[in-house]
Structure formats: C-alpha cells, structure tokens
Legacy VTK file of the C-alpha trace (Angstrom):
# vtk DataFile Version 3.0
C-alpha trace
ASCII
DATASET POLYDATA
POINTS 332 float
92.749 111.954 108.198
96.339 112.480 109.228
99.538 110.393 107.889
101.948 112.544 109.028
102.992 113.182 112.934
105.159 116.456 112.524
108.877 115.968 114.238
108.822 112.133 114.147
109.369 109.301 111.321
106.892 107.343 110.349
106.150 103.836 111.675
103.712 101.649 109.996
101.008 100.271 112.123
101.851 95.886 111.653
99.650 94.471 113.805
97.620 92.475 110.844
95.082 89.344 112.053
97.433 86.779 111.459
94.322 84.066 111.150
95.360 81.525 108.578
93.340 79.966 105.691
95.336 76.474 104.963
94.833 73.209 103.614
94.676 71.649 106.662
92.159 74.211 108.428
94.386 74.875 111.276
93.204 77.659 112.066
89.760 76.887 111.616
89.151 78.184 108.195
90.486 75.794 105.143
90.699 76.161 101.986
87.074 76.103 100.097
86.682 77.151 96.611
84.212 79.857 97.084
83.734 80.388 100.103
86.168 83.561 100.746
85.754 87.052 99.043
89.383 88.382 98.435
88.964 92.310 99.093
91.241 94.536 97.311
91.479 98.104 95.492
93.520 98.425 92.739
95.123 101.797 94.160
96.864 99.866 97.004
100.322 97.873 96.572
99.763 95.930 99.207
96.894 94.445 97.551
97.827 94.669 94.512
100.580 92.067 95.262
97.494 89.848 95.785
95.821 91.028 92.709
98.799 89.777 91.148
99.640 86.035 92.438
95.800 85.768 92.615
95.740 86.075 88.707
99.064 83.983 87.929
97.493 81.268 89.874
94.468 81.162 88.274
92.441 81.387 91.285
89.977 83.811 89.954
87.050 80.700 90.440
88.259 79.325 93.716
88.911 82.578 95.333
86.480 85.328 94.160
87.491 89.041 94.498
85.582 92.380 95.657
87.198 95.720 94.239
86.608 98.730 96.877
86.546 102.232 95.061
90.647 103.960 95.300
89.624 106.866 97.642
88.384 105.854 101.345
87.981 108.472 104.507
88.351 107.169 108.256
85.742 104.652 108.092
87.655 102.701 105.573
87.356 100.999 102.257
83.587 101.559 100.312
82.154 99.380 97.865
81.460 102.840 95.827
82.088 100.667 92.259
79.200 98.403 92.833
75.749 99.205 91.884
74.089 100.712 94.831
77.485 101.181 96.500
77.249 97.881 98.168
79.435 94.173 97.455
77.028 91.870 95.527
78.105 89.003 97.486
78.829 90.409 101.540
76.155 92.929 101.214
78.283 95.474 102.915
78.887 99.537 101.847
82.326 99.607 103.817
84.922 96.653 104.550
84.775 98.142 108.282
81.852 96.396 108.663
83.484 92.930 107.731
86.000 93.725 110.307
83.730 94.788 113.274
81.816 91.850 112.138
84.910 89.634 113.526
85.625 91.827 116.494
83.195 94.556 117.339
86.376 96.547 119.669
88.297 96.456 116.452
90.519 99.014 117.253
93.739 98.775 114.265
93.816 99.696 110.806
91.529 98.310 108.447
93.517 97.369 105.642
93.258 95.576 102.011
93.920 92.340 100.975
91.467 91.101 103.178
90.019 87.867 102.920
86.278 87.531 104.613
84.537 84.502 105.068
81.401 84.955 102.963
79.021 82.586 105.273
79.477 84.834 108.378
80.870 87.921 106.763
83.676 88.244 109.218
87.280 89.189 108.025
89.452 85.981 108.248
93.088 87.790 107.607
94.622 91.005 106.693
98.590 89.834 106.929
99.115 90.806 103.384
102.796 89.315 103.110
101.670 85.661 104.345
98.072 86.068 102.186
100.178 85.502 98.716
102.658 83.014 100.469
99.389 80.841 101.090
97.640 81.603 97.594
100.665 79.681 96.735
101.335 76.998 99.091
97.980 76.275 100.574
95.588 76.700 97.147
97.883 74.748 95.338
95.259 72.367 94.604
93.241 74.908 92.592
95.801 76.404 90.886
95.331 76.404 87.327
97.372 73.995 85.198
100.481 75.438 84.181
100.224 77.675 87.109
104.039 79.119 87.937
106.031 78.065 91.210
106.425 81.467 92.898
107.468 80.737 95.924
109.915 77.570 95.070
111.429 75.662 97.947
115.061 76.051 96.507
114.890 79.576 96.623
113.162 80.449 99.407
115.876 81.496 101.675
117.096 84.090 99.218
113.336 85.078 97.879
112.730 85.674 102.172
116.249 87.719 102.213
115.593 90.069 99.583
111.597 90.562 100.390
113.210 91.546 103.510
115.348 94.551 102.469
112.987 95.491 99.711
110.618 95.962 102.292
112.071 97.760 105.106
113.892 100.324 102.130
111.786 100.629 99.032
108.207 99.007 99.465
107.709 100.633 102.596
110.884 103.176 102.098
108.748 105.318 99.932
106.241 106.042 102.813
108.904 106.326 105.483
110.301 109.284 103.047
106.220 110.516 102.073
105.033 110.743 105.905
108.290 111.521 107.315
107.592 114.685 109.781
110.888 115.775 110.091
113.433 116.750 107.341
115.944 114.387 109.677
113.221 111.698 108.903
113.071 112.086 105.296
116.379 112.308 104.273
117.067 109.374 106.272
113.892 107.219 104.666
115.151 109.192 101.278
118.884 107.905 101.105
118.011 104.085 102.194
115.258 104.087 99.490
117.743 104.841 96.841
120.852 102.862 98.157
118.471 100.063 97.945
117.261 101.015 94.499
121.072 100.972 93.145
121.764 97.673 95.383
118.917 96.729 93.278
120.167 98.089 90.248
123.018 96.058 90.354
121.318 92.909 90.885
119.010 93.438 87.892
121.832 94.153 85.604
123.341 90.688 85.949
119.798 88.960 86.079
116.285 89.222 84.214
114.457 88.547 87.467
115.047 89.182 91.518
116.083 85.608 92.471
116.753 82.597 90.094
115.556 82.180 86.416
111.486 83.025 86.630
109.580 85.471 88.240
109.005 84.971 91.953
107.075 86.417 95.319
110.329 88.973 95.658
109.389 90.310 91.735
105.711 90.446 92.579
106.392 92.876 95.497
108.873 95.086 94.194
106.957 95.353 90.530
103.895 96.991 93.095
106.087 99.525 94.517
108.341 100.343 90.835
104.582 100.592 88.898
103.631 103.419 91.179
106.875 105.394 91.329
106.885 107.848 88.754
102.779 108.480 89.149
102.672 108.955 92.787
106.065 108.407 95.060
108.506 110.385 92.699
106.315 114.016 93.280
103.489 113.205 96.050
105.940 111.603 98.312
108.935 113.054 97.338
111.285 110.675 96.060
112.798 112.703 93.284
116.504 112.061 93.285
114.972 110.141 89.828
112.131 109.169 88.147
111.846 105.352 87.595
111.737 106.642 83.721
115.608 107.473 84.256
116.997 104.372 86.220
117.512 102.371 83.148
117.678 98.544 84.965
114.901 99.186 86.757
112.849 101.132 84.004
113.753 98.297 81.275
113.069 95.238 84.518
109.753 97.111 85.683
108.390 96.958 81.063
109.426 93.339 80.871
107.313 92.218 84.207
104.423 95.395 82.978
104.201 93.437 79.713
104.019 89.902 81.292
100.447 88.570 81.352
99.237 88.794 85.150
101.015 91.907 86.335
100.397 95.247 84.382
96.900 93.884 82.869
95.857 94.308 86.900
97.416 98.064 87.219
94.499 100.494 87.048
96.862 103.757 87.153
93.768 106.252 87.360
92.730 104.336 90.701
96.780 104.879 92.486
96.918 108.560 91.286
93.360 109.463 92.914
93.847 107.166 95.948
97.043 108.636 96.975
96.411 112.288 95.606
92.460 112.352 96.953
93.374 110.302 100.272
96.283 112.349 101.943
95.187 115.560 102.258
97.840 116.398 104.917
100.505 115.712 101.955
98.130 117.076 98.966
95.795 119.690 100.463
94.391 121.119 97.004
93.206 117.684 96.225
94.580 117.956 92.575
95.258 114.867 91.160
97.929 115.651 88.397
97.740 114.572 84.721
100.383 113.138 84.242
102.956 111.000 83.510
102.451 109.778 80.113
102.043 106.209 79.747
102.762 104.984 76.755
105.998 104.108 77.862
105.310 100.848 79.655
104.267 99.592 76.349
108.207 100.006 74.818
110.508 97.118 74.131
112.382 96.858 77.414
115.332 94.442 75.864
115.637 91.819 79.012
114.922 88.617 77.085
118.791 88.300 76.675
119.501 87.838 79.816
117.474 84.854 79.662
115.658 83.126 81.841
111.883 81.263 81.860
109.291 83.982 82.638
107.006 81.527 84.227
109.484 78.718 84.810
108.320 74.966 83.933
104.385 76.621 83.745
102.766 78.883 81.664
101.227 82.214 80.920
97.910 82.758 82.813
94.796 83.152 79.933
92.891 86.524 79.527
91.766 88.370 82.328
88.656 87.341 83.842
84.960 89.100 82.426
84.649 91.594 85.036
87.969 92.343 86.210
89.958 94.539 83.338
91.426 97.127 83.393
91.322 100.224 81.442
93.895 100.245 78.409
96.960 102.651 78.890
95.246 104.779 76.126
92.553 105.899 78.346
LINES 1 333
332 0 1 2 3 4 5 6 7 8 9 10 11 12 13 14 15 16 17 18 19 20 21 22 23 24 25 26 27 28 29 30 31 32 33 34 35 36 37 38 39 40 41 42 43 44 45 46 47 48 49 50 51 52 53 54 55 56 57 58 59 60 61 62 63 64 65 66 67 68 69 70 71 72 73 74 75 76 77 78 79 80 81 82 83 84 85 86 87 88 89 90 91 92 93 94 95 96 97 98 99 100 101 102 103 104 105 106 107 108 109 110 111 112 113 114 115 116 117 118 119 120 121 122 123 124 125 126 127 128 129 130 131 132 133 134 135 136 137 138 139 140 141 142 143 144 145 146 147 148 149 150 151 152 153 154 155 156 157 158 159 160 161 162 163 164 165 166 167 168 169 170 171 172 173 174 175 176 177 178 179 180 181 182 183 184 185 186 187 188 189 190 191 192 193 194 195 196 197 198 199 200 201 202 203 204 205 206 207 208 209 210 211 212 213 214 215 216 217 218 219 220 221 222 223 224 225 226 227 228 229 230 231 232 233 234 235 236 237 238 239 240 241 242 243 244 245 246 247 248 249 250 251 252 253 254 255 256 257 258 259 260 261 262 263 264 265 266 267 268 269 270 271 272 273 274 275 276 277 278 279 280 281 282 283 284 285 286 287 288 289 290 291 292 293 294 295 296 297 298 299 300 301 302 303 304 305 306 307 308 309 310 311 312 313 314 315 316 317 318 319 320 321 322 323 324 325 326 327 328 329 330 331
C-alpha cells in the first residue's frame, strides 16, 4: 500500500458514513445497550480517542468493543487477536466485511472507530469526531455514575474552536508532514505542526487542561496525537524539530492526563510502533520496528496539580479497566 503521492501534499480521504446512533433513533439506529460492537485497534488515534471517552463513560457494558490486530494490508482491519482470527461476536476475519455488508460498492477507506450493528452486521458509522461527541450526549443514560461532562454546554464553543486547529495542525499535522511528497509539502505541514505545538504550549502553561477546569473532548484528542509523538511521529514521520520528551508543557500536560485513570491505561505502545512501522512500507521499507523510546518516563511526577483544576469535574474517576481489555504494563 501507498501513503505517499510523490510531488503533492497529502489530503486525508473525509468522506466518513455520517449515519447517526442517537437517543431518539433518527437515523434509524438508537441507542441499545448491546446491540453495537465498537471496533477499534489500539495502534490508531483516531480510535483511540474512542477507546478513551468509551472508558471515562463507563460504557464498557452498554457499548461492547472488538480490538482488530495493529498491522492491516489493503483489505483492511483483521480480527488476528481473536482465537481463530475471527470477532467472537460479528463472526467476521476483516472489518471490510462489516462494511461491504452495508454497501457492497463500498468504495472509501475503511477506517476504525467503527460502530456495526451486531443483528445485521452492517457498519452503522465511521465519523470518528461525531462517534465520541454522541458517546457523550446520546448514551448519557448509560453512563456510569460519576461519569465526567466532556463535552459541557458552556464550553462548547471554545472545546469546537480549539478541536478545530488541533486538528487541521497537529492531529492530522503530523501526517500532512509524514506523507508529504514534496519537501515544499513537508516543511509546510512541518512548521504549522510546531507553531501550533508552541500556540499550544502557551495555553498549557497558564492552564492544567485545554479548555476550562477538567478534562474535556479537546484533551482527549490532542492526548492521542502527544502519546504517539516521540514513538512514531518524531522519527517515522519526521517531526524532529523536538521530541515531546523536550517540550516541557506539553511533556509535564501529556504525564498528568497518561497517569489519569481512562487515558494511558488504554495506550498499548507495542501496537502504535508496529502499526505505523509494519503498515507504511513506502515510509519504512526495512520493516524494522525500532526499540525504542524508553518508557518509564510517563510514569514521572509531571507537577500540574498546582495549577489546579478538577480532573474529572463534579464526577469521578472511572473504576479498573474492564477483564479483557488491559493493557500491557510500561515494563513490558
């Protein structure tokens, strides 16, 4: 498979099935405890942002989840984890299936989160940034108690205004800069990605947390793209001005939200280095996956608490992850 088209920028494919599941069934699909799969792997941000919320939530019983394998080819996602490299629950080797299921001309990319309706075992949505947006406003009624208010009316403005620049420069920055095909393209992708990460900088060194007093949507999304810097877009796609190891805000911001219960007791860092490493073979030819970095790191006091503010706001602290769904420790 090819990421890169040499002599042009890249330009992320965003045509996601924008199929809603809501309280009110709009759509045609409301919300049932059980009766969606939530498809992830743990190598991709993108899903990992669902990973995330899903776990803060406490949706783990109303919303089950299916864990693809980190390295996929051109026919997509496989179930390579599961005994007999198949989901318990869809029965499927490859999420392609799910999605050919729903439209057998399916044509665009088949991408995680992806939520399938278990009864037919056709993919409902794959529009990643409104799939956590809805785990919050339209599960509400299965979120756990104590559950967190990620997405809070008051600050939603300013959570949608800085999800939108940390997108277009640093969540999807660091591929802009990775499958750039032109040196024009790179340093272009290259400069906004760290303008944004010193805009950000900045931000972080007057505040514990993105927007407000408690961790929000706009944390959830950056933490997915600052957790994979050093071990994949510092050396595989070329972001080196710095390693998020020598931006201290963002190093010390990225421990206190690693050592919150719910975000880096989901990060699985041996699944992002082989996804990434394994996967783009344009970028990485050899097909080494490298060693490093060490690790321990994320573990060190990161010094935030005085700047205040309420981790999980008026709620709580979700309980320990869910039989079935740890991760390996930071030792292994």
């Amino acid at each position: 498979m090819s990421y890169v088209t040499p002599g042009k920028e890249y330009s992320r494919d965003s045509r996601y099935i924008g199929t809603r599941i809501t309280a009110d069934g709009r759509d045609g699909f409301p919300i049932e405890p059980g009766r969606y799969r939530l498809v992830v792997s743990r190598a991709c941000p993108w899903a990992s942002r669902a990973v995330i919320v899903r776990r803060l939530l406490g949706l783990e019983e109303a919303l089950p989840m299916a864990i693809a394998g980190p390295v996929h080819d051109e026919r997509s996602w496989s179930f390579d984890l599961d005994p007999g490299g198949r989901d318990p629950v869809l029965g499927i080797e490859r999420l392609q299936e799910a999605y050919l299921a729903r439209d057998p001309g399916y044509d665009r990319g088949i991408t995680v989160p992806a939520i399938v309706d278990v009864p037919t075992g056709k993919v409902v949505t794959n529009d990643f940034p409104q799939i956590t947006i809805d785990l919050s406003l339209q599960w509400r009624a299965h979120h756990r108690a104590g559950a967190p208010e990620l997405y809070p009316p008051v600050l939603r403005p300013e959570i949608d205004a800085v999800n939108d620049v940390v997108y277009r420069d640093v969540n999807n920055g660091v591929y802009r800069a990775g499958f750039a095909g032109s040196q024009e393209a790179y340093t272009a992708a290259y400069e906004r990605l760290f303008a944004r990460l010193d805009w950000i900088s900045a931000r972080l060194t007057r505040s514990r947390y993105l927007v407000g007093d408690r961790i929000t949507e706009a944390d959830v999304r950056l933490f997915t793209t600052l957790v994979r810097f050093d071990a994949v877009y510092h050396g595989h796609f070329k972001c080196n001005r710095h390693k998020l190891a020598e931006m201290p805000v963002l190093w010390a911001y990225a421990r206190d939200l690693f050592q919150t219960p719910g975000f880096g007791d989901t990060v699985d860092f041996d699944h992002i280095k082989r996804h990434y490493y394994l996967v783009h073979q344009d970028i990485n030819p050899t097909g080494i996956v490298p060693a490093g970095p060490e690790l321990s790191g994320w573990r060190t006091a990161h010094g935030r608490a005085c700047l205040g503010g309420r981790p999980f706001g008026d709620g709580t602290a979700p309980g320990p992850v869910a039989a079935g769904e740890r991760v390996p420790d930071l030792s292994h």
